[in-house]
C-alpha positions in Angstrom: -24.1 40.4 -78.7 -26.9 37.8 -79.7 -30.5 39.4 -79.3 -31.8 37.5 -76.6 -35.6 38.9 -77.4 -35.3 37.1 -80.9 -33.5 34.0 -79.4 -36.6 34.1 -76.8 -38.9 33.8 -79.7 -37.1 31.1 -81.5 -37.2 29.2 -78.5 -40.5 29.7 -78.1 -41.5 29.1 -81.7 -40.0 25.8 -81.5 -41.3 25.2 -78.3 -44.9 26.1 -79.0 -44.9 24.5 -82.4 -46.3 27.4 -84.4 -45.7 31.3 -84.9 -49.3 32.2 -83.6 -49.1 30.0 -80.7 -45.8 31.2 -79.7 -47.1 34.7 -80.5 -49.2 34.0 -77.7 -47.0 32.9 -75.0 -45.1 35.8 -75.6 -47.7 38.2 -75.7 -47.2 39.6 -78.9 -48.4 39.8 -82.2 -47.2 36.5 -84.9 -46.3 39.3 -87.2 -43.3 40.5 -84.2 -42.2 36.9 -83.5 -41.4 36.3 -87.3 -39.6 39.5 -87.9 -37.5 38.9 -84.7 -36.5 35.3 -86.1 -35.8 36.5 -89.8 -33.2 39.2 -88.4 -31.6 36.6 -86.1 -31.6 34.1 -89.9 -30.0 37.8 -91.1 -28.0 38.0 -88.5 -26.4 34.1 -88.7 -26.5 33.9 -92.7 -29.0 30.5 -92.4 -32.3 29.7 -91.8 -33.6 28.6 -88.2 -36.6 27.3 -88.6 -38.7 25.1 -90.9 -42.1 26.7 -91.5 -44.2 23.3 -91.1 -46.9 21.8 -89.1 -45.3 22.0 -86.2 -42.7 23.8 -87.2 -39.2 22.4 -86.4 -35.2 23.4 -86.1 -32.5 23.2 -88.2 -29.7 22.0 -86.8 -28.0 25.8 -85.9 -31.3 26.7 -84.8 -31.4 23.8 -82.5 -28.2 24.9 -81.1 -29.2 28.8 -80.8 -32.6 27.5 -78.9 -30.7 25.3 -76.5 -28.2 28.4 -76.1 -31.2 30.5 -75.1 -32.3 27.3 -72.9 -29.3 27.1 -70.9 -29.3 31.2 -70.3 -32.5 30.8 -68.7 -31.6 28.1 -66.4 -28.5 29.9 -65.0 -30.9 33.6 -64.5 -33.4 30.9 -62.5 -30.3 29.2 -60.5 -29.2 32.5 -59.7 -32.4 34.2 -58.5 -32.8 31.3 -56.6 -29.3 31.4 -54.7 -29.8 34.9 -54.2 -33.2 36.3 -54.4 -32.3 39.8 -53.8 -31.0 39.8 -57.3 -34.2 39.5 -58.7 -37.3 42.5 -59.1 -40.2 39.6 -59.2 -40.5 36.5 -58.4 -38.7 33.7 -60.6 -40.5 33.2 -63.7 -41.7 30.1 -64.5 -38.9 27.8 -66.5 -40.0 24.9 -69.0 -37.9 22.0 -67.9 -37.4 19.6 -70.5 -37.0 15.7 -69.5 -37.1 12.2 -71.1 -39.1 9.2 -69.3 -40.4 5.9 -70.5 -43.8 4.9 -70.7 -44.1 2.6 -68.3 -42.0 4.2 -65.2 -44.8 7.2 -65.9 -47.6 4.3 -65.7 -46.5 3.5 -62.7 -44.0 5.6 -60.7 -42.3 8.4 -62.6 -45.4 11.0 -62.8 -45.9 11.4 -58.5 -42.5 12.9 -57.9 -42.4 15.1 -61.1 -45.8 16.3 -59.6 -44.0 17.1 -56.8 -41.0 18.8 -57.9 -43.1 20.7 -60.2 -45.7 21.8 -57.5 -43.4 23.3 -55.5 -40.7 25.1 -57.9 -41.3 27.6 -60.6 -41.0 25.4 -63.7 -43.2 24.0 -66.6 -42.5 20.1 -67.1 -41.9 19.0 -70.9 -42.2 15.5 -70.2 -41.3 13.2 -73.5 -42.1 9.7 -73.7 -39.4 7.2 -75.2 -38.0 3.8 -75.3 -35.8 3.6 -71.9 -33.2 2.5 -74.6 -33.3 5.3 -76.5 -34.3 8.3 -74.0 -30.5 8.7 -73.6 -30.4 10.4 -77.3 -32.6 13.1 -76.2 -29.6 14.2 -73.5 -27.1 13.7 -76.2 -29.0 16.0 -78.5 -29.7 18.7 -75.7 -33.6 18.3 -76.1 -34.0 17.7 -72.1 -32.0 17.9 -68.9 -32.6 14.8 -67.3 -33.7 11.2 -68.4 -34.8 7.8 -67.0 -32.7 5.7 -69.0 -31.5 1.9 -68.9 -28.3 3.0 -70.1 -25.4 3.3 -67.3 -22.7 5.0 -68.7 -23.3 8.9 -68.1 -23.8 10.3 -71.6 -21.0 13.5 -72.1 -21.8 16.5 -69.9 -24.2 14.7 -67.9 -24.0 12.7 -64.4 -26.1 8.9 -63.9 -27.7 7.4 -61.1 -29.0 3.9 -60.4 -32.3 3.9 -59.7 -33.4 0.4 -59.3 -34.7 -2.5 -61.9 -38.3 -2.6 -63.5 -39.4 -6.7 -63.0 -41.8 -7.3 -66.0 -43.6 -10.3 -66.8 -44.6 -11.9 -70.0 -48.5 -12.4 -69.4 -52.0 -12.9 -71.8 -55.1 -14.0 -70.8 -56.4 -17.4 -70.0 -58.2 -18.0 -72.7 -55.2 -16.6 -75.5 -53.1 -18.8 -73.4 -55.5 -22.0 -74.0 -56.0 -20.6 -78.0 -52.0 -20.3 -78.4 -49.9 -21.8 -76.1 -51.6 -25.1 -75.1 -48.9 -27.4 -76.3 -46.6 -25.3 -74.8 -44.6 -22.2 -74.7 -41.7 -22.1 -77.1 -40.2 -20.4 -80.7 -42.9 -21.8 -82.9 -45.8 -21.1 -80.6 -44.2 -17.7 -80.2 -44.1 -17.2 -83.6 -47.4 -17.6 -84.0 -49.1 -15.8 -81.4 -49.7 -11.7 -82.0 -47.2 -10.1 -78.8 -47.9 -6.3 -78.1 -45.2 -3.6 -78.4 -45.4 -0.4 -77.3 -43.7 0.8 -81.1 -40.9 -0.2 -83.2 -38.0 0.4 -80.5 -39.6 -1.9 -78.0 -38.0 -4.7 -77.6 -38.9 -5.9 -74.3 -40.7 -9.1 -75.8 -38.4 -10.4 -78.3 -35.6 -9.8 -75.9 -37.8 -11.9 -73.5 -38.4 -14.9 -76.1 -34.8 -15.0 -76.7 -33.8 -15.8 -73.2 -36.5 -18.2 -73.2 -35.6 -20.0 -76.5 -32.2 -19.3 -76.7 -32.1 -17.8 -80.1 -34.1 -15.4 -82.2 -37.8 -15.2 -82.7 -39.3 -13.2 -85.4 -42.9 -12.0 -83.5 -45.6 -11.4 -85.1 -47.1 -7.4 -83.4 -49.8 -5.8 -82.5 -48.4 -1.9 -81.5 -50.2 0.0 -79.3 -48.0 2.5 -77.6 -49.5 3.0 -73.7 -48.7 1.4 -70.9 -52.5 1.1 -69.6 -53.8 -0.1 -72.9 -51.6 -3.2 -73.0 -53.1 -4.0 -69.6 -56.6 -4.0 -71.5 -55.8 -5.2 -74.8 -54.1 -8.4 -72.9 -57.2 -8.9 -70.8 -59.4 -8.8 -73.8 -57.0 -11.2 -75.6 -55.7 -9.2 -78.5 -51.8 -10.2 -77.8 -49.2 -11.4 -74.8 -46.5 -8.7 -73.8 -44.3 -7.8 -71.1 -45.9 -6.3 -68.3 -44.7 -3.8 -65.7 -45.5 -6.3 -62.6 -46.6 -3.1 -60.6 -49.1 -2.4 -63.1 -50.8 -6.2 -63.5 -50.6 -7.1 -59.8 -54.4 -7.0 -59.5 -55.1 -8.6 -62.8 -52.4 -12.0 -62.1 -54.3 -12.1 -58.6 -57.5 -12.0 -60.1 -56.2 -14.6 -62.8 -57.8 -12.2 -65.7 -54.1 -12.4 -66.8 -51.9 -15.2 -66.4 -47.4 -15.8 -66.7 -47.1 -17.3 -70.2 -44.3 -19.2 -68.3 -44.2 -19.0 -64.4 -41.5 -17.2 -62.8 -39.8 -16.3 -65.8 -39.6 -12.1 -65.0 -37.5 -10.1 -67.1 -35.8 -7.2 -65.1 -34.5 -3.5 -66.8 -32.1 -1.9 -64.6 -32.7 2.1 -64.6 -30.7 5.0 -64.3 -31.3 8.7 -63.7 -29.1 11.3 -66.1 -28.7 14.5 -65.3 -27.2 17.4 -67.3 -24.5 18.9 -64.9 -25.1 22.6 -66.3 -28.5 22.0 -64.4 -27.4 20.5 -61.1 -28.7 23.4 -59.0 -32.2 23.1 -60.3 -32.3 19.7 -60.6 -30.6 18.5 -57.4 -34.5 18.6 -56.0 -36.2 17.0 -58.6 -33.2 14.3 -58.7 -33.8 13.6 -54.9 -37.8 13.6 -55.7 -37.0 10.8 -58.0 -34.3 8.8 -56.2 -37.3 8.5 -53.3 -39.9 7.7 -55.7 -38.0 5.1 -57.2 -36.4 3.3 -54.3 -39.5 2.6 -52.8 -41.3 1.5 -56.6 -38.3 -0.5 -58.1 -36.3 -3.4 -57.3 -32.8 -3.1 -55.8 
């Protein structure tokens, strides 16, 4: 049998980030979390931590903490189903998912409030690419993801959820400073765009539509969704903007369409793990709601 107290601490550890912190949370001292994790490392034959700042998992410690993960949500889905089953009420789970930046900007964060008001969970909410917030599924690091990828990954169910229209937008003036002969590669390449980091590729996948081939853009990165709003206004770059987010600033022409009419639309999905269906079936209705009335169809 696996010691469930020592897999609690690793989970915790690697959670919290440190040994004092999850010390802490578990209301013991650092000095008890460590020994419980070097007898489980005894008990594998490998280590299961890295001892940095924060610390991090090795690979079979990942697995054991996702282990311990899963054991937890099955107790909560229980006690839930059948709350005679349990002495006190359901302790609080930390729920683990993946969103972008820019669905939290603007209509992700409401019904995760929700959910999480009104169930006994902890969000973990981690901010990625929409491209890339499928790996964190794959890898077991959340449950459940807003992802533009369709296909379910393995283990885990998808639905549509609508398409985010962006629109490529700067202000007037970096529009007369830039684009005054027109909008097209070599302006482009020219003119500082804003990415939110290094996997965002909503612009250049924008100027390649337009131009029909390539562009190598020159970026500022600044990774939030409310700061490209600002830094466009104040004329640092152009980027693709979630049209929910710069209604006000198009209608008060503080930012203006680099080329009219020219939105770029990112179809969404919702994955869920199926090992969680029970506990997330109400977040996942939370969501669908949220999202049909914020996205296009």
């Amino acid at each position: 049998m696996l010691d469930y107290a020592a897999l609690d601490a690793l989970a915790t550890v690697l959670r919290e980030g440190s040994f004092e912190r999850a010390a802490q949370a578990l209301h013991v001292t650092p000095s008890a979390v460590s020994q419980r994790i070097r007898a489980l490392e005894e008990r594998v034959g490998c280590a299961l931590v890295v001892r940095a700042q924060p610390c991090v998992a090795t690979e079979t410690g990942r697995r054991l903490s996702q282990h311990v993960d899963q054991v937890r949500l099955m107790e909560q889905q229980l006690q839930l189903a059948a709350p005679g089953l349990a002495a006190k009420a359901p302790a609080r789970l930390p729920l683990a998912v993946a969103v972008n930046a820019d669905s939290l900007a603007t209509w992700a964060a409401a019904p995760l409030a929700r959910f999480a008001a009104s169930h006994p969970v902890l969000m973990d909410v981690a901010i990625d690419d929409q491209d890339h917030t499928e790996e964190w599924l794959r890898s077991g690091q959340v449950l459940a993801a807003v992802s533009s990828q369709p296909r379910a990954v393995a283990g885990c169910n998808s639905r549509p959820l609508g398409a985010m229209r962006y629109r490529a937008a700067a202000s007037p003036d970096f529009i007369s400073r830039y684009f005054s002969a027109g909008v097209g590669a070599g302006s482009l390449a020219r003119a500082p765009s804003l990415v939110f980091n290094s996997k965002d590729e909503l612009q250049a996948r924008w100027a390649r539509r337009l131009c029909h081939r390539h562009v190598e853009l020159p970026r500022h990165r600044l990774p939030s969704s409310q700061a490209f709003v600002t830094a466009a206004v104040a004329g640092m770059g152009w980027g693709l903007h979630p049209e929910a987010l710069i209604a006000d600033e198009l209608a008060a022409g503080m930012l203006v369409e680099l080329v009219p009419d020219t939105p770029l639309d990112v179809p969404l999905f919702w994955q869920t793990a199926r090992l969680a269906a029970g506990l997330l079936g109400a977040l996942t209705g939370e969501v669908l709601e949220a999202a049909g009335a914020a996205l296009r169809t």
